[in-house]
DOGUTOR-461782 format. One record per residue: residue number from 0; residue in one letter; x, y, z of N, C-alpha, C, CB in turn. Coordinates in Angstrom, 1 decimal, always signed. Atoms other than C-alpha are relative to their C-alpha. Glycine has a CB too. Layout:
! residues N
ATOM seq type   n.px   n.py   n.pz  ca.px  ca.py  ca.pz   c.px   c.py   c.pz  cb.px  cb.py  cb.pz
ATOM NUM    a      X      Y      Z      X      Y      Z      X      Y      Z      X      Y      Z
...
//
This chain:
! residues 99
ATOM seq type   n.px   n.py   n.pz  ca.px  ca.py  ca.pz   c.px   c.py   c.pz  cb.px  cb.py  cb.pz
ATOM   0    x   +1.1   -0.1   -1.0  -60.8  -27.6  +22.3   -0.1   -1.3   +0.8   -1.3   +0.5   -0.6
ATOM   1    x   +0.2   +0.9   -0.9  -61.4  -31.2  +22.9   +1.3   -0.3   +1.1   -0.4   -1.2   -0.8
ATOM   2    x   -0.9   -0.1   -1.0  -57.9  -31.3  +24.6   +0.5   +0.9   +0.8   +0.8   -0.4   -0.4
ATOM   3    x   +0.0   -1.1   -1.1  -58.4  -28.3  +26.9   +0.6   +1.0   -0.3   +0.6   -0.3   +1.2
ATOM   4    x   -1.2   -1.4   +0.5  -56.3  -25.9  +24.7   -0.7   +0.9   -0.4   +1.2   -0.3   -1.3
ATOM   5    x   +0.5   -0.8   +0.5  -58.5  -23.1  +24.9   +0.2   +1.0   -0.8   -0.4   +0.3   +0.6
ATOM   6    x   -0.4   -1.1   +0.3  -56.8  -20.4  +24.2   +0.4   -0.1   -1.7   +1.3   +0.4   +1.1
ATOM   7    x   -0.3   +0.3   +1.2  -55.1  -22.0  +21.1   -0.9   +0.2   -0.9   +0.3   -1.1   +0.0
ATOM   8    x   +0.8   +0.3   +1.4  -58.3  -23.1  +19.5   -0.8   +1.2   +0.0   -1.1   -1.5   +0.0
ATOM   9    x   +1.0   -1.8   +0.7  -60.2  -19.4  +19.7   +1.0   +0.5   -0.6   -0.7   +1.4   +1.3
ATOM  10    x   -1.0   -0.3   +1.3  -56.8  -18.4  +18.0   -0.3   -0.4   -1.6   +1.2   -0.8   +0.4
ATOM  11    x   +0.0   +0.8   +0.9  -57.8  -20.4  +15.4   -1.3   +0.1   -0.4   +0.4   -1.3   +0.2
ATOM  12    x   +1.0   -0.2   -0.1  -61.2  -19.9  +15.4   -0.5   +1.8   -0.3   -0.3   -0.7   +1.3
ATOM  13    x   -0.3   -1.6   +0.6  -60.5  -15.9  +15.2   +0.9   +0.2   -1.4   +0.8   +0.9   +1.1
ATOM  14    x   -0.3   +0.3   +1.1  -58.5  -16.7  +12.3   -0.6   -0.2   -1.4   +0.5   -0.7   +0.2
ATOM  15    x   +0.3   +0.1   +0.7  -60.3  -18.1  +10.3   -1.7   +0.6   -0.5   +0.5   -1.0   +0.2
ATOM  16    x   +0.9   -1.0   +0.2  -63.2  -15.9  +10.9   -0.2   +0.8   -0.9   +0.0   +0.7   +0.6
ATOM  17    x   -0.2   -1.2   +1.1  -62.1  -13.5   +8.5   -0.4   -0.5   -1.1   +1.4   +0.4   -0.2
ATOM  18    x   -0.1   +0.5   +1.4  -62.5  -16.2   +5.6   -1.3   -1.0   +0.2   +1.8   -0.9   -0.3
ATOM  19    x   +1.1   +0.3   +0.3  -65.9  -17.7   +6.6   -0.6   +0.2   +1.4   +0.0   -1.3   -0.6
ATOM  20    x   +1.5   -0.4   -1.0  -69.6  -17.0   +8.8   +0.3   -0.6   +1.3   -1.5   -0.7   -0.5
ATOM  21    x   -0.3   +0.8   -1.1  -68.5  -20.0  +11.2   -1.5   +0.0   +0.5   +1.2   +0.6   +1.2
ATOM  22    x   +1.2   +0.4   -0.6  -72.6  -20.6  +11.8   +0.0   -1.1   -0.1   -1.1   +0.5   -0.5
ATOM  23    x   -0.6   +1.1   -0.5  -72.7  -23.4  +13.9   -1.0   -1.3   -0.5   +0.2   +0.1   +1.6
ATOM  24    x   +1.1   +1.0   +0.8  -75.8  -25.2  +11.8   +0.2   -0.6   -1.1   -1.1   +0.5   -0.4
ATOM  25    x   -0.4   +0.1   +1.6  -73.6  -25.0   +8.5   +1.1   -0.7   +0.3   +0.3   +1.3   -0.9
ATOM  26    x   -1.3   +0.3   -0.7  -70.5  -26.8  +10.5   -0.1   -1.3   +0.0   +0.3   +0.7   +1.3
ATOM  27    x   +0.1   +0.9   -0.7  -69.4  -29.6  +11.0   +1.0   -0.2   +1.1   -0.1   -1.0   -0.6
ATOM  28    x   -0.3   -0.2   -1.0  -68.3  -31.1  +14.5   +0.7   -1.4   +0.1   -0.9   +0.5   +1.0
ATOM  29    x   -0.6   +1.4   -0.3  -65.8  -33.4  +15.5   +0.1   -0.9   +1.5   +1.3   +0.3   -0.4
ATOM  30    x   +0.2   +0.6   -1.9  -65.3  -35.7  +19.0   -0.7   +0.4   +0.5   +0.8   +0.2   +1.0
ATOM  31    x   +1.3   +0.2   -0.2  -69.2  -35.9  +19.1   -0.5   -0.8   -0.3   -0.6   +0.6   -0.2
ATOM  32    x   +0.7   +0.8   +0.3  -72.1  -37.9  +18.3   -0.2   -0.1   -1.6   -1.0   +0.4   +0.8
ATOM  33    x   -0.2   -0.8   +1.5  -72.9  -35.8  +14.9   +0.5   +0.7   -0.5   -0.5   +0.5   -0.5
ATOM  34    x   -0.7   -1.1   +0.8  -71.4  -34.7  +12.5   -0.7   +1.4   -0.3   +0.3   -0.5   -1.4
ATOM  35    x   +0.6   -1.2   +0.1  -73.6  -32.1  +11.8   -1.6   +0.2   +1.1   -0.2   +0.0   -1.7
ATOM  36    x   +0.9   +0.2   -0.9  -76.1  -30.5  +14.0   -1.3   +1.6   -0.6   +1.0   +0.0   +1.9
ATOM  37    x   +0.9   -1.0   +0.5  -79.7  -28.5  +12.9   +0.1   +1.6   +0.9   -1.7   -0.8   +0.2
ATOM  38    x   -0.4   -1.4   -0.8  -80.3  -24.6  +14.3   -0.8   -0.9   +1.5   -1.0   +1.9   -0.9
ATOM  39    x   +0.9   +0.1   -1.0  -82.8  -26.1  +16.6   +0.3   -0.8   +1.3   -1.2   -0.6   -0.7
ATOM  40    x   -1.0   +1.2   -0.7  -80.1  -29.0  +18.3   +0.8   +1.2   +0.5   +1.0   -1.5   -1.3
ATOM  41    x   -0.8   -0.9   -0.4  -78.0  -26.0  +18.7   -0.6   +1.2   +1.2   +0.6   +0.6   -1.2
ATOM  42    x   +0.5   -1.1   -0.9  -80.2  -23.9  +20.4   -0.5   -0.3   +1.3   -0.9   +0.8   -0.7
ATOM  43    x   +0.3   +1.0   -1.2  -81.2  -26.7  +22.6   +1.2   +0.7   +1.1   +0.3   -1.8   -0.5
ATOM  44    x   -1.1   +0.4   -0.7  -77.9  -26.4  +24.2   +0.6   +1.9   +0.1   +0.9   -1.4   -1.0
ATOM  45    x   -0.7   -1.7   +0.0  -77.1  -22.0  +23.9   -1.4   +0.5   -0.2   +1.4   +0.6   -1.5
ATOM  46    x   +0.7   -0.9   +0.1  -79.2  -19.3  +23.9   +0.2   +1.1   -1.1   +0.1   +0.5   +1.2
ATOM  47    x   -0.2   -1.0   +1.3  -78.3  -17.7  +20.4   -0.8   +1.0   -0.8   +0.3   -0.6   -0.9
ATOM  48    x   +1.7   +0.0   +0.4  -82.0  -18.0  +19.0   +0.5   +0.4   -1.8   -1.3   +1.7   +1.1
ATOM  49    x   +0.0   -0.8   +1.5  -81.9  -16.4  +15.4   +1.3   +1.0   -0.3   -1.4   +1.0   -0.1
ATOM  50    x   -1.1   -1.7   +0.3  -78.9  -13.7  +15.6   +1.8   -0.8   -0.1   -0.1   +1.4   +2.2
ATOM  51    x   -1.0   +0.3   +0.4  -76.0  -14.4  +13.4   +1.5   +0.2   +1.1   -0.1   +0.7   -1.1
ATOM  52    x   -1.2   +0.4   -1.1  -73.2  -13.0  +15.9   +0.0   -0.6   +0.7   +0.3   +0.4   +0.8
ATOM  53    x   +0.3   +0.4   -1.1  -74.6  -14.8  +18.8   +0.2   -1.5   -0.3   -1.3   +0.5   +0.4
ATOM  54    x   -0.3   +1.6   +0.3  -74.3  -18.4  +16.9   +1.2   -0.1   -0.6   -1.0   -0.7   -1.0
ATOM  55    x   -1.7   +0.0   +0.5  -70.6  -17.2  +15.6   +0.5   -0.3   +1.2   +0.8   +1.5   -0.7
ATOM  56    x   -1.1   +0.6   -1.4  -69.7  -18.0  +19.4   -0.1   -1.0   +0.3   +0.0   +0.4   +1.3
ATOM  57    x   +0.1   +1.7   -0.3  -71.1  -21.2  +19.5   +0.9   -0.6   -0.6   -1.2   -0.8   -0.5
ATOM  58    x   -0.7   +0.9   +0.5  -68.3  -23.7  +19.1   +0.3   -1.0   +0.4   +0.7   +0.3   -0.1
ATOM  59    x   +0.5   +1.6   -0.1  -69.7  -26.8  +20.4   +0.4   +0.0   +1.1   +0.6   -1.1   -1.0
ATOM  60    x   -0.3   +0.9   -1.5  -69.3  -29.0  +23.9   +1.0   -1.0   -0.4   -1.4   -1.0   +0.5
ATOM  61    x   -0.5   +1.3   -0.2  -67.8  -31.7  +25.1   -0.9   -1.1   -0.4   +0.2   -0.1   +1.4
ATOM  62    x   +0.9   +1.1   +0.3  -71.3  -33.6  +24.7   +0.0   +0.4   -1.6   -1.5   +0.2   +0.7
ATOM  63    x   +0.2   +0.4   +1.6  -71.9  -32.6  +20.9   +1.2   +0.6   -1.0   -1.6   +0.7   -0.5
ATOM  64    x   -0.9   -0.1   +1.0  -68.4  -32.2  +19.7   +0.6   +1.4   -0.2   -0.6   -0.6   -1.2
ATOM  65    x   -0.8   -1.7   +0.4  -66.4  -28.8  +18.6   +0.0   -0.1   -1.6   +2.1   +0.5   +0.9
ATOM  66    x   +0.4   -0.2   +1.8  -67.3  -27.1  +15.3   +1.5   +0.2   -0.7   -1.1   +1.7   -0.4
ATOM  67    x   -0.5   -0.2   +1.1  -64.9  -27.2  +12.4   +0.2   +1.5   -0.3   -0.8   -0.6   -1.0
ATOM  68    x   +0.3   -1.3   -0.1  -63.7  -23.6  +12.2   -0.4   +0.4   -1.4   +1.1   +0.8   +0.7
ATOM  69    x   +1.0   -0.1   +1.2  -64.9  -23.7   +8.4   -1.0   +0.2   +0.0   -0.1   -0.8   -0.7
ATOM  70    x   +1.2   +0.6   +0.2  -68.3  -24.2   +7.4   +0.2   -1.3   -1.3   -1.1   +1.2   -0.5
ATOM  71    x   +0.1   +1.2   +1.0  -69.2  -27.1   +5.2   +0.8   +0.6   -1.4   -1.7   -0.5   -0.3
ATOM  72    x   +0.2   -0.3   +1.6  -69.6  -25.4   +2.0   +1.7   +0.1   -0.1   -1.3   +1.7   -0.4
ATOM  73    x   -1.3   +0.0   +0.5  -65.6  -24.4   +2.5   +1.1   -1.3   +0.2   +0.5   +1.1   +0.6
ATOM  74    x   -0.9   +1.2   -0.1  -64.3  -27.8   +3.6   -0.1   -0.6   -1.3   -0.4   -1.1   +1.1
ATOM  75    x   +0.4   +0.4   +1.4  -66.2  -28.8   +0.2   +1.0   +0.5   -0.7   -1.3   +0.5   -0.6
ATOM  76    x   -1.2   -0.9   +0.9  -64.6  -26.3   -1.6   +1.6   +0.3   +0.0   -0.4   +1.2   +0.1
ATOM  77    x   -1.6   -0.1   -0.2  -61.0  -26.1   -0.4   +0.4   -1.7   +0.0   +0.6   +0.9   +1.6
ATOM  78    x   -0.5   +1.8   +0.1  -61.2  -30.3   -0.1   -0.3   -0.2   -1.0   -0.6   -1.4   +0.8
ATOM  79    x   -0.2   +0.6   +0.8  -62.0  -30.6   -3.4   +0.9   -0.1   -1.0   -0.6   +0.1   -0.1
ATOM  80    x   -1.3   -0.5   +0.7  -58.9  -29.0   -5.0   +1.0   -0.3   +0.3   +0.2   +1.1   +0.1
ATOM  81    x   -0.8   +1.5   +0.1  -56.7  -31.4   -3.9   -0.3   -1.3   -0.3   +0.6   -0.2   +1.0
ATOM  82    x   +0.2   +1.2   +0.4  -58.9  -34.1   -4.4   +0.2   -0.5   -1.7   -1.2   -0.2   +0.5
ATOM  83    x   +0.3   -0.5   +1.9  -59.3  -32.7   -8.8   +1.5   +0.1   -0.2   -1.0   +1.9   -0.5
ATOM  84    x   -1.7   +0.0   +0.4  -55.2  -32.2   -8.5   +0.3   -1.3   +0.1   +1.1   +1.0   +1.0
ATOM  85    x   -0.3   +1.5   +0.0  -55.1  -36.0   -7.6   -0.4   -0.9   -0.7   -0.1   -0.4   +0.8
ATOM  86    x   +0.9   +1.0   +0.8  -57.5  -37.2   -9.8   +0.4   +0.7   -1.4   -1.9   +0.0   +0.5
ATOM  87    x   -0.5   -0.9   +1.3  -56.3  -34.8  -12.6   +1.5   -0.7   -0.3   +0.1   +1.9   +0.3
ATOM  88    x   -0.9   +0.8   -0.1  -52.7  -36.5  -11.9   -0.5   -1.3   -0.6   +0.4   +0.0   +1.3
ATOM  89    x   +1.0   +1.1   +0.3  -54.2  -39.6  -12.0   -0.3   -0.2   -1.8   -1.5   +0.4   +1.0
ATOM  90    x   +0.9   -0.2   +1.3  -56.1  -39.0  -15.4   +1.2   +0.2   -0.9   -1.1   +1.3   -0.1
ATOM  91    x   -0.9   -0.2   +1.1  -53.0  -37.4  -17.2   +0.7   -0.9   -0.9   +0.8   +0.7   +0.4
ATOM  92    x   -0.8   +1.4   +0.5  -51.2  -40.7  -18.0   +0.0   -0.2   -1.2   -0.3   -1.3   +0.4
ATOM  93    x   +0.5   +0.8   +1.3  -53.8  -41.9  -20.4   -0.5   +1.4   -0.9   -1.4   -1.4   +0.2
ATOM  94    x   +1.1   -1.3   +0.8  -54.6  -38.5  -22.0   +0.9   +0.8   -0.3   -1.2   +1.0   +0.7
ATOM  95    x   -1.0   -0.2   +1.0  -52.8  -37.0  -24.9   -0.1   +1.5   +0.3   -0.2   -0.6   -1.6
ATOM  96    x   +0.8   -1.5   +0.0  -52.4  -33.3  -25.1   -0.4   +0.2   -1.3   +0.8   +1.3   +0.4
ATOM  97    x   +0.1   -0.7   +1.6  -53.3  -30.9  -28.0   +0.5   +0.2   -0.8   -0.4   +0.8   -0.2
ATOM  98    x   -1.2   -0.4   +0.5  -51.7  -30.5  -31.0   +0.0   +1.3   +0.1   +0.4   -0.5   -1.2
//
């Protein structure tokens, strides 16, 4: 999005729909100010108000950045499973197995 490739990034953005809410309060946003932005910052700026579909289209400005097509909770959760495979690597060296 920030480099004008609309079409691309709602590809990508419909994609990944399927595998999470994409509410744009639970997100975070990149090539903005904040990383994350409240319901109330968001609503500043769209007319969504309270209604879950209506804040699944919000996917940020130019001023406050384009959302992450995740939500947090799954960047958490899918970044930490390579971080535990590298730190588990890591760890194995000094750690014996069972007999």
């Amino acid at each position: 999005m920030n480099l004008g490739w609309q079409i691309p990034a709602e590809a990508i953005y419909f994609i990944y729909s399927f595998q999470c809410h994409q509410l744009p309060q639970q997100s975070f946003y990149v090539f903005g100010p904040q990383a994350m932005y409240s319901l109330g910052q968001i609503n500043a700026v769209s007319c969504a108000g309270m209604d879950p579909w209506l804040l699944r289209q919000f996917v940020g400005t130019a001023e406050l950045g384009y959302e992450v097509a995740w939500s947090d909770r799954m960047v958490y959760a899918y970044g930490s499973l390579p971080l535990a495979a590298i730190v588990w690597r890591w760890l194995s060296r000094w750690l014996r197995p069972l007999p």
